[in-house]
C-alpha positions in Angstrom: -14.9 11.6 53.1 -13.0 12.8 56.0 -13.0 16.8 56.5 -9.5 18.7 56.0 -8.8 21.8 57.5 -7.4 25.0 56.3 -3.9 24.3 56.7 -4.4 20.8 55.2 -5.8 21.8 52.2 -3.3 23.8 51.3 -0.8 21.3 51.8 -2.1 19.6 49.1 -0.3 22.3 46.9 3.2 22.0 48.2 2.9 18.3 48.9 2.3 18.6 44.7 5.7 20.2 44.0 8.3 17.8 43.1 11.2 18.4 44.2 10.2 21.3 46.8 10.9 24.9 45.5 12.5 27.8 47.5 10.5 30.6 47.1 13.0 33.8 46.9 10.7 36.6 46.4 6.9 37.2 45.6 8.0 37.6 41.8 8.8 33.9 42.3 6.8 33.1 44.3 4.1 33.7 41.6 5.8 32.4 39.0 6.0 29.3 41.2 2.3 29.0 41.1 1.8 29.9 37.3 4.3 26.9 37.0 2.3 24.9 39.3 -1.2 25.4 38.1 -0.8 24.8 34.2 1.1 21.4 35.8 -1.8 20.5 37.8 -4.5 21.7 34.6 -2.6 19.7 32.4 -1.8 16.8 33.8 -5.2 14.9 33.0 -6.4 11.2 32.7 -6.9 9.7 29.7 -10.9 9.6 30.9 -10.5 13.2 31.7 -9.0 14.2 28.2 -12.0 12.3 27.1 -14.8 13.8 29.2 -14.0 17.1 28.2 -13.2 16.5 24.6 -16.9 15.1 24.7 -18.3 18.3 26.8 -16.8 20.9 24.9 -17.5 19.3 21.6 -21.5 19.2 22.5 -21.4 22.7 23.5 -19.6 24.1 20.1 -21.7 21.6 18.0 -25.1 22.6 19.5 -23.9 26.3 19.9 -24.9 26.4 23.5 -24.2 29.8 25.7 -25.4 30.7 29.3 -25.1 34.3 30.7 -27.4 33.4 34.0 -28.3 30.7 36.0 -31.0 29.6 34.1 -29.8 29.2 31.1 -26.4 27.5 32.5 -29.2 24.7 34.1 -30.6 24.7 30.3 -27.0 23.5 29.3 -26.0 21.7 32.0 -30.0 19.6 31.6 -29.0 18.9 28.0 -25.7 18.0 28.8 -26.4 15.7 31.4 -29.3 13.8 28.5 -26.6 13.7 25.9 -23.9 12.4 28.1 -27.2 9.9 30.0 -28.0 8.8 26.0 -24.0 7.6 25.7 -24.3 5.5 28.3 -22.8 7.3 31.0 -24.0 7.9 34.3 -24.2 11.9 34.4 -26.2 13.7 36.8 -26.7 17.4 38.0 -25.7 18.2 41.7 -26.4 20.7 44.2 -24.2 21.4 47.0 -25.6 23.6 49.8 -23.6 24.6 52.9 -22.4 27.5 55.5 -20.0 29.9 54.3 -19.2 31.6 58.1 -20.9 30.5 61.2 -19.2 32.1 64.9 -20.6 29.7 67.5 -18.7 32.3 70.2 -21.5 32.7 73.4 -23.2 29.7 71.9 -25.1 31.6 69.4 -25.0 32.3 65.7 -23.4 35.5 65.2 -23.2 35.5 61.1 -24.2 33.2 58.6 -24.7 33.3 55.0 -26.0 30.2 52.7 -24.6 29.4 49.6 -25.4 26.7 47.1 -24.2 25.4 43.7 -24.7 23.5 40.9 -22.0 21.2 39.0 -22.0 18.0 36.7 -20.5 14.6 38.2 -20.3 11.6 36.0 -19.3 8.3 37.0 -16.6 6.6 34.5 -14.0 3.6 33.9 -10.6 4.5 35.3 -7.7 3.9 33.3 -6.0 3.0 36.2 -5.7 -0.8 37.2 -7.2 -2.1 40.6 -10.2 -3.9 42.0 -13.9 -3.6 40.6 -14.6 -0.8 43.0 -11.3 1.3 41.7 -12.3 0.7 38.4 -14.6 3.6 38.1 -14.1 6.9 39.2 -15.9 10.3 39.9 -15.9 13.1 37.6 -16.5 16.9 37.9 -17.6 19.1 35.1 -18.2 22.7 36.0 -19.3 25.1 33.5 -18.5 28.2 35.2 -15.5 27.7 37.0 -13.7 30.4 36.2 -15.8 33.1 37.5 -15.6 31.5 41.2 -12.3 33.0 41.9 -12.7 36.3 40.2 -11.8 39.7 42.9 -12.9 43.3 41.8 -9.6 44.3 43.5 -6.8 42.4 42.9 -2.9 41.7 42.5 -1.2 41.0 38.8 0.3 38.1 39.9 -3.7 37.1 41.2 -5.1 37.7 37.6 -2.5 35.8 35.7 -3.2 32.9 38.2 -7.1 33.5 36.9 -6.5 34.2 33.7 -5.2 30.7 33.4 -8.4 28.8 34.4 -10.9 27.5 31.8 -14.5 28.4 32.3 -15.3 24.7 31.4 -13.6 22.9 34.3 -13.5 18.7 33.8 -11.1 16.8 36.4 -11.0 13.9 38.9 -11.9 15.4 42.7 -8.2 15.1 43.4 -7.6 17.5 40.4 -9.9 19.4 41.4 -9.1 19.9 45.0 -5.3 20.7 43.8 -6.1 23.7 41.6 -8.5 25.4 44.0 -6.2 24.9 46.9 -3.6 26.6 44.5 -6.1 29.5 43.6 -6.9 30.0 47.2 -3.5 30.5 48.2 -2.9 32.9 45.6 -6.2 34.8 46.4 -5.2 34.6 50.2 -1.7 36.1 49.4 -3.3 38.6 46.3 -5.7 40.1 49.2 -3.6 40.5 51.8 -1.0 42.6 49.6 -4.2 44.8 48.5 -4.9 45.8 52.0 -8.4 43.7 52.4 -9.2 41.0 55.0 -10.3 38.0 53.5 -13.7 36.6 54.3 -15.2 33.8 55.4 -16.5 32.3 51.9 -12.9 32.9 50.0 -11.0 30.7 52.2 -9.9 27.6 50.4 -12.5 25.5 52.8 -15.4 26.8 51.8 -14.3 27.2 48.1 -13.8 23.9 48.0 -17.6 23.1 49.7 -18.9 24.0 46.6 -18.0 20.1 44.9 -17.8 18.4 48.0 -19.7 15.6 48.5 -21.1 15.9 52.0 -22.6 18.6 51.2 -24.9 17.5 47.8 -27.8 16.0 46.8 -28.7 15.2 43.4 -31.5 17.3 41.5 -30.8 15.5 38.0 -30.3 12.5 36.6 -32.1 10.0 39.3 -35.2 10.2 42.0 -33.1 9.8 45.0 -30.7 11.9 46.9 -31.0 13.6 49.8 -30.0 17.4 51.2 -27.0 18.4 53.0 -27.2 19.7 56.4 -27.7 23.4 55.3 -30.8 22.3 52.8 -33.1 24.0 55.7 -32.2 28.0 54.6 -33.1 29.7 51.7 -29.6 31.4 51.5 -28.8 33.3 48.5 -27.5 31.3 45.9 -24.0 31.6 44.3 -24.6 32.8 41.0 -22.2 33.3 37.5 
């Protein structure tokens, strides 16, 4: 997958918006993205609607609740086996990558690890094409939610939040929409609170956390292999 930078990313926002939208006013502007977002969350694939109609269904059935990591790798291990015992090809990921690194002088001036853990699933597309378009890549994440939450932030910032399901099901392209959305609003909700944005909030390295460069598979199969950053023992991105 070829890497996009900042800019690009969010592009992938206002390339979304059909026809484009002059933005008067920040009261706008932020009903602009509210707009946006529930446009981008519900505009899902028929194997999407499917996927998580089957994900949230297992976890009400089997009563299933997580409060730390270990018990969201519980769920997300018994997930994975129900999803593996209806034929589908589920596995658990692990990203691991660099949130900051400042080559300036040739060295390292900062650096901070972070790694996550996500469902993909291979399924049929709905979508007509050749054998290889046929099947497509999906992302459940049980803990979305809480990766854009801000101790500090602006109204317009939590409504944005507020409208993200903790059980997170889409195609990468989905996917990759709604963070780039969230970023921009977390960008913008920052700036207005007076607090410079690091390093691991920009919509880049958000978006690390499900891309797959940066994964190896710790579920589901034998093989795999680590990213780049598997090397560190960087703190890990919890709930």
């Amino acid at each position: 997958m070829e890497s996009l930078g900042e800019e690009d990313l969010e592009k992938l926002v206002l390339d979304y918006i059909e026809p484009p939208i002059t933005v008067l006013d920040h009261v706008e502007k932020s009903s602009t993205a509210l707009l946006t977002l529930q446009k981008i969350i519900e505009k899902k694939g028929e194997e999407e609607k499917e996927m998580e109609e089957k994900v949230k269904w297992f976890i009400r059935r089997k009563r299933l609740s997580y409060k730390g990591d270990e018990e969201k790798q519980d769920v997300m291990e018994k997930l994975v086996s129900k999803l593996r015992s209806d034929g589908y090809n589920a596995s658990i990921y692990r990203t691991s990558w660099d949130s900051s690194i400042d080559r300036r002088g040739g060295c390292r001036m900062f650096r901070c690890a972070r790694k996550y853990e996500y469902i993909e699933v291979i399924v049929a597309s709905d979508q007509d094409g050749d054998e290889g378009s046929k099947q497509r890549l999906m992302i459940i994440d049980l803990d979305f939610k809480s990766q854009f939450e801000l101790a500090k932030q602006t109204k317009g910032y939590k409504d944005v939040t507020q409208m993200l399901p903790t059980v997170f099901v889409a195609t990468e392209e989905r996917l990759k929409r709604v963070v780039s959305l969230v970023c921009c609003e977390l960008k913008e909700s920052m700036k207005k609170e007076g607090m410079s944005r690091p390093p691991w909030r920009t919509t880049r390295y958000m978006l690390a956390k499900w891309l797959p460069e940066n994964r190896r598979r710790v579920s589901g199969s034998e093989n795999g292999s680590w990213s780049m950053f598997d090397d560190d023992d960087g703190e890990a991105v919890g709930i």
